[in-house]
N, C-alpha and C positions, 0 to 999 in steps of 0.2 A: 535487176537492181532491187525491184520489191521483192524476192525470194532471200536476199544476202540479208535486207535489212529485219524480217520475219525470224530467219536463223539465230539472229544476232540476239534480237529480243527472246529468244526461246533458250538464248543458251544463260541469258543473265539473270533469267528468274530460275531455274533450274539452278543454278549458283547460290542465288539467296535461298531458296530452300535449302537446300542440302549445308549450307552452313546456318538454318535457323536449327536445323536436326539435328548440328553436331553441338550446339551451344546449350540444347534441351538435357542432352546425353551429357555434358559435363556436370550439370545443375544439378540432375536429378540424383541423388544418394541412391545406391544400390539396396536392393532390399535381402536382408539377412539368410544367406542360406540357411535348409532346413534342417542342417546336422553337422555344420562347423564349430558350432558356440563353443568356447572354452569353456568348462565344466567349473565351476569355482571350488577353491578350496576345501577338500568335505576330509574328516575326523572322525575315523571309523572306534566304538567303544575300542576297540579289541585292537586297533593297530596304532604304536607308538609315533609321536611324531618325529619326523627328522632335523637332528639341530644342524644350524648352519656349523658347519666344519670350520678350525682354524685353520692356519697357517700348514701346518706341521703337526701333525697326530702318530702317536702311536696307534700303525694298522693292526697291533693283538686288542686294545681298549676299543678301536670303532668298528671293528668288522661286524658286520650284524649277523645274528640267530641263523644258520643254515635252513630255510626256507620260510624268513622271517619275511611279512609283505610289505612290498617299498612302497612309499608314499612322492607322490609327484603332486605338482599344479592342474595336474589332467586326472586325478584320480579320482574315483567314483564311489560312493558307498557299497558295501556289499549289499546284495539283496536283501530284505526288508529290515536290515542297519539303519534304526537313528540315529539323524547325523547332524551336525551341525555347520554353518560355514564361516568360516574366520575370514579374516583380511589382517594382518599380522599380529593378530592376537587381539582378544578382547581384556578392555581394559578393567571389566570385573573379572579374568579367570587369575586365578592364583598362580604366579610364577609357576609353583612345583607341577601344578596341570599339566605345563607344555614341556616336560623332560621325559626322557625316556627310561622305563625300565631295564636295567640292565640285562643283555641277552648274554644266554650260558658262553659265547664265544668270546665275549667281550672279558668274564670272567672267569675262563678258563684255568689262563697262566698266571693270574693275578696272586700274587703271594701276599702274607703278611709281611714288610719291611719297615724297620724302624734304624733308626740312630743312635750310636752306645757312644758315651766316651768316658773314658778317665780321666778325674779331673785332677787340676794340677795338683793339690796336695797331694795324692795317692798316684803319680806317673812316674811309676818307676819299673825297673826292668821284669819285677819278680811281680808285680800287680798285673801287667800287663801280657804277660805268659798264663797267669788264673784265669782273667777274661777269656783269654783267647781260648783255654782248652776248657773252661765250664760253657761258651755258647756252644762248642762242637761236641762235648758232650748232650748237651740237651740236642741236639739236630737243627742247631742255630745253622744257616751258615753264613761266614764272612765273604761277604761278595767284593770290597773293598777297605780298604785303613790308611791312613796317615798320622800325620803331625802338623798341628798349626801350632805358632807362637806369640807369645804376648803382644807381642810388637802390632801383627794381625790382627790379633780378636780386639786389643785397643783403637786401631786407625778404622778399623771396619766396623765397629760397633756391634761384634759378633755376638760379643754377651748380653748385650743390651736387647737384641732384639731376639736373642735367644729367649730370654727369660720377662718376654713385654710384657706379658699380664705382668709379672713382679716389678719391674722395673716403673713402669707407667704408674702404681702407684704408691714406688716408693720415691721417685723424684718428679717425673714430667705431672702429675696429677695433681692439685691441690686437694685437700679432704673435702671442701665443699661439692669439690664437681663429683665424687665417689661414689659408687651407687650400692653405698650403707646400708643392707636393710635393716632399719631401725630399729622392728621388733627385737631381732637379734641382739643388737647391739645393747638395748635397755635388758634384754633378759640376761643376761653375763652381769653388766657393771650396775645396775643399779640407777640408771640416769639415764632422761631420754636423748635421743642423738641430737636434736636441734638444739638442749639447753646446753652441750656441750659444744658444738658449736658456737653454739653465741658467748659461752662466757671463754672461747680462745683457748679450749682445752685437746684440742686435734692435733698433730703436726702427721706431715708424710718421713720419710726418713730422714730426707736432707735437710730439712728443716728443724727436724730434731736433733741434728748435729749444731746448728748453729743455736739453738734454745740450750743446749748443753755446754755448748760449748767444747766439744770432744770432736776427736775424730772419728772414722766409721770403726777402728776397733773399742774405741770408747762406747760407742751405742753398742755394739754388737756384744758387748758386757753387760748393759745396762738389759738388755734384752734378754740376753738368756735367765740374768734371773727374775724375769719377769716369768719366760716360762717357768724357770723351775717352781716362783710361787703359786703357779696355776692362772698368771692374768693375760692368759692371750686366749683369742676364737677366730676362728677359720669362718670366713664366711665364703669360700668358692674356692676355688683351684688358682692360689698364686696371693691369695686376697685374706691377710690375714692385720688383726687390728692386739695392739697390747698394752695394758696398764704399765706405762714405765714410769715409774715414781708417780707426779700429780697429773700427768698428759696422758692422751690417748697419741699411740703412732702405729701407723701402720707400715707393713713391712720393713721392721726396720733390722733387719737381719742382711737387705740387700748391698748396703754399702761395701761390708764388708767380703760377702761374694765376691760383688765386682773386683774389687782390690788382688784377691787370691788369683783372680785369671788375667792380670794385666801388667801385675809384677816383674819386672828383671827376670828371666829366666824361667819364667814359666810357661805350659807350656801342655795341650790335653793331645791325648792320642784318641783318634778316631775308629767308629767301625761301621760300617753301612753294613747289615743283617737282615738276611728273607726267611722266613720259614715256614711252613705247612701248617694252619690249623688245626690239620690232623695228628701233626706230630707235637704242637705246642698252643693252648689257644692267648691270645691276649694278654687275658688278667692271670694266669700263670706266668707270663714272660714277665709280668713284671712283680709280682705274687711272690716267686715262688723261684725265679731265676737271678732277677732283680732284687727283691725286697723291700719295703717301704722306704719310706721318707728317713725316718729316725730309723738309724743302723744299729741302735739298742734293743731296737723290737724284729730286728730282720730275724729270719729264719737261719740258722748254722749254715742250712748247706745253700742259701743266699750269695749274692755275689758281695752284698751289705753285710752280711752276717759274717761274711767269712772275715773280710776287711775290717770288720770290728774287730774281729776275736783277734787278728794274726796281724796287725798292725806293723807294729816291731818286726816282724820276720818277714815284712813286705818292705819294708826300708821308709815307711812313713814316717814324719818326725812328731807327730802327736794323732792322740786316739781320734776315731771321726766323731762325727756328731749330724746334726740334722742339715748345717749348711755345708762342711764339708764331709759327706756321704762316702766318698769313693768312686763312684760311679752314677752317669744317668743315661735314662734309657728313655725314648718313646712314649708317650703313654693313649697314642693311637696311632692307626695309619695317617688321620689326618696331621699332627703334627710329627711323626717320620716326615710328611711331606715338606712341614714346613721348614723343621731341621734342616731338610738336605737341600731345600734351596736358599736359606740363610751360609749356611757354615760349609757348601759345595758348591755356591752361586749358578745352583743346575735349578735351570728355565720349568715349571711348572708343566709345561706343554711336553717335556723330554723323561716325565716321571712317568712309570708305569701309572701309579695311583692319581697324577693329577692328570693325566691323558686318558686315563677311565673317570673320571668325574668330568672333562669337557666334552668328550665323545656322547657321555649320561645326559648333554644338555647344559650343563652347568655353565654360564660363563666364565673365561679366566677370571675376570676383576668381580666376580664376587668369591671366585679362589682365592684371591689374594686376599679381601678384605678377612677371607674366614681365618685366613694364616696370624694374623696377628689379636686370636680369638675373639673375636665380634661377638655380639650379642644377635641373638635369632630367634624369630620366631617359630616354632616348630608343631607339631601336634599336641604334644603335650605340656605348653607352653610357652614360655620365653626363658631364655639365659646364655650361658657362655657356650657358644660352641665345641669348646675342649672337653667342659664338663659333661655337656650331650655325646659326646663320640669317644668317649672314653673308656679305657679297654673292649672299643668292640673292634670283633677280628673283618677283614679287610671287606670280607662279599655283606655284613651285616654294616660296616660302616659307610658303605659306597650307597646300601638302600637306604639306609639315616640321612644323608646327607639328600636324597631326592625329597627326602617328608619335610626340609627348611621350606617355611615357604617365603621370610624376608628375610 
């Protein structure tokens, strides 16, 4: 009996040990192996970082540099590389810091592509056969074409945000919110821009319709002979202010645009066009292909120049002029982009060029904000984004667009 009862005690402290031992072993935190540590985030000079991927990329814009080096969560600096470590970015590095230089693969296939169209006064069968055979003369080519009609570009607000630097201020903008720069303004007219201001000498377009009391071809009279007297200045790309009688208005030429593309029966034909910087660059496509703004200074063999000259034998019912041109073109890849997702409602992520700027790092919504020409900060300043990327050809406008840095 005293042997059972000795066992019994030997076997219940033997229990409380061995469960004091397992209680110790839950407590105690393990101590950190010598060589598992996750390595943190390191930022080699020389190796670009990788932007998070959207949705849906074009794999010709993300494919990376053929033995270009990958960056991971486990990645290491190169041998004696100074490095630094991030944790999703520091909040003093510059946006543009953390995008990627564009690798030869990425811009291999990358063409120049912009958007043509003829606009309605000039859409007719014999205009639109000259297009056609001066872009394939020059080694344009048309990759696609159609027809939208008034009805469309009215319900859709195609023109409108076709032309939003113009539009924005010639109706949605009041003159105070405008970003006038003033010295300009006083060296033209004679008056500083706040005293004109104050004494209620401003109007935007549509507001100068109703101070006139006209409609948009009423101003659009009042206007041209203001150019013709010499009282208008260009202060940007779209951004233009004019003495019309005793007022200052700006853009007031747009009214009557809008009208010409919304009309009963009108109606632009389109052309989506890629070409080779080797075979055309830029500012010749639009120099020298194209032609400027005013079709009285285009060149002959111009697509403006030519429209001028042969009007009548193109079936136009009056001569062009600066608002209705004949034709418009691109005047970068970055707005080709924004054209073709306006007036083709093709997704930003589905564009060669905007599937090479989000693969570059870039995000969509600061694509988008750029598409309706933002203002940005860049290296060599601040201003309109359209202005900065304007006629540069598509590999020099993709590295432009990295040096934005808000």
């Amino acid at each position: 009996m005293k042997s059972v009862l000795v066992g019994a005690a030997l076997g219940a402290a033997l229990f409380v040990a061995l469960k004091k031992l397992d209680l110790k072993k839950k407590t105690t935190p393990p101590p950190p192996p010598p060589s598992a540590a996750v390595a943190p985030l390191e930022i080699r000079p020389d190796t670009p970082v990788a932007a998070t991927p959207s949705k849906k990329k074009s794999s010709r814009a993300s494919t990376p540099a053929k033995g270009s080096p990958a960056l991971s969560g486990a990645a290491s600096p190169a041998s004696g590389s100074p490095a630094s470590s991030v944790s999703g970015g520091s909040a003093s590095t510059p946006s543009s810091a953390l995008r990627k230089t564009p690798s030869k693969a990425a811009l291999r296939d990358l063409k120049n592509a912009a958007f043509v169209f003829v606009k309605p006064h000039a859409n007719t069968e014999a205009t639109r056969a000259l297009v056609r055979s001066t872009l394939e003369a020059r080694k344009i080519a048309i990759v696609a074409e159609g027809e939208i009609d008034a009805a469309a570009i009215d319900e859709d607000k195609l023109i409108d945000q076709h032309y939003y630097a113009i539009a924005s201020k010639a109706t949605l903008t009041k003159p105070k919110d405008l970003p006038v720069p003033a010295d300009a303004f006083e060296a033209k007219y004679g008056v500083s821009w706040q005293s004109a201001l104050d004494d209620g000498k401003v109007f935007n377009a549509l507001d100068a319709c109703a101070h006139f009391g006209v409609d948009s071809a009423g101003l659009d009279a009042k206007w041209q002979k203001a150019k013709k007297d010499g009282h208008l200045v260009k202060f940007g790309g779209g951004f233009y202010c004019g003495k019309v009688e005793d007022i200052y208005v700006f853009n007031g030429f747009f009214m009557e645009m809008r009208a010409a593309f919304v009309a009963p029966g009108a109606s632009i034909h389109y052309y989506v066009v890629e070409f080779e910087p080797a075979d055309c660059k830029w500012a010749a496509f639009r120099g020298d292909v194209l032609g400027p703004t005013d079709p009285a200074d285009a060149p002959e063999s111009s697509l403006r120049g030519m429209i001028y000259r042969d009007w009548k034998q193109l079936g136009l019912k009056s001569k062009p002029f600066v608002g209705e041109n004949g034709v418009h073109a691109s005047a970068s890849p970055l707005e080709g982009l924004a054209e073709r997702a306006n007036w083709l409602k093709r997704p930003i992520a589905k564009d060669a060029f905007g599937a090479a700027l989000i693969a570059s790092g870039i995000k969509e919504k600061r694509v988008k904000e750029w598409l309706v020409d933002a203002r940005v900060t860049h290296e060599d300043g601040e201003g309109s984004v359209f202005d900065l990327l304007e006629d540069l050809d598509v590999e020099e406008c993709l590295a432009k667009c990295l040096t934005i840095k808000k």
